[in-house]
C-alpha positions, 0 to 999 in steps of 0.5 A: 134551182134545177129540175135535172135530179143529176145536177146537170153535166159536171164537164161537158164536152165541146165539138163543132160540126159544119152545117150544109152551108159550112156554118160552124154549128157547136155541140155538147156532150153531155160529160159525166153529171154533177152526181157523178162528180161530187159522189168521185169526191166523196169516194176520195175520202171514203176510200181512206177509211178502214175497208177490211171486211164484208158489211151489212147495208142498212136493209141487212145485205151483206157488202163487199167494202167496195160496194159500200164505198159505192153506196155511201159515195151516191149517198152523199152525192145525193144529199148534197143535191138535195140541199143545193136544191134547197139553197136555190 
């Protein structure tokens, strides 16, 4: 489907410039990736569970809730890609 490992951009912005012949030329911004969005929604929910307390990551470091919610959130963002990849 896509060869950007981002997903590409979730809102790119639109501009417009004018070239040395007054031509209207547009230009994207690149806005924040598709990763970024989809790991937002993600921190949506996750922020709603019980955040009380230090965790441990899967490599035993130790975590404040919100840099658990941060990781689990790209985590998701990341499975959804991989399997938006797969569906083509």
């Amino acid at each position: 489907m896509t060869t950007n490992p981002d997903g590409g951009h979730a809102y790119p912005t639109n501009a417009y410039e004018h070239d040395e012949h007054g031509n209207v030329i547009p230009i994207v911004g690149p806005g924040m990736t598709l990763r970024d969005r989809i790991a937002i929604a993600a921190m949506q929910s996750i922020m709603t569970w019980d955040a009380c307390g230090v965790r441990t990551d899967s490599k035993g470091n130790r975590e404040t809730p919100a840099q658990a919610a941060a990781r689990i959130a790209f985590d998701y963002a990341e499975a959804m890609l991989a399997e938006r990849e797969k569906r083509g």
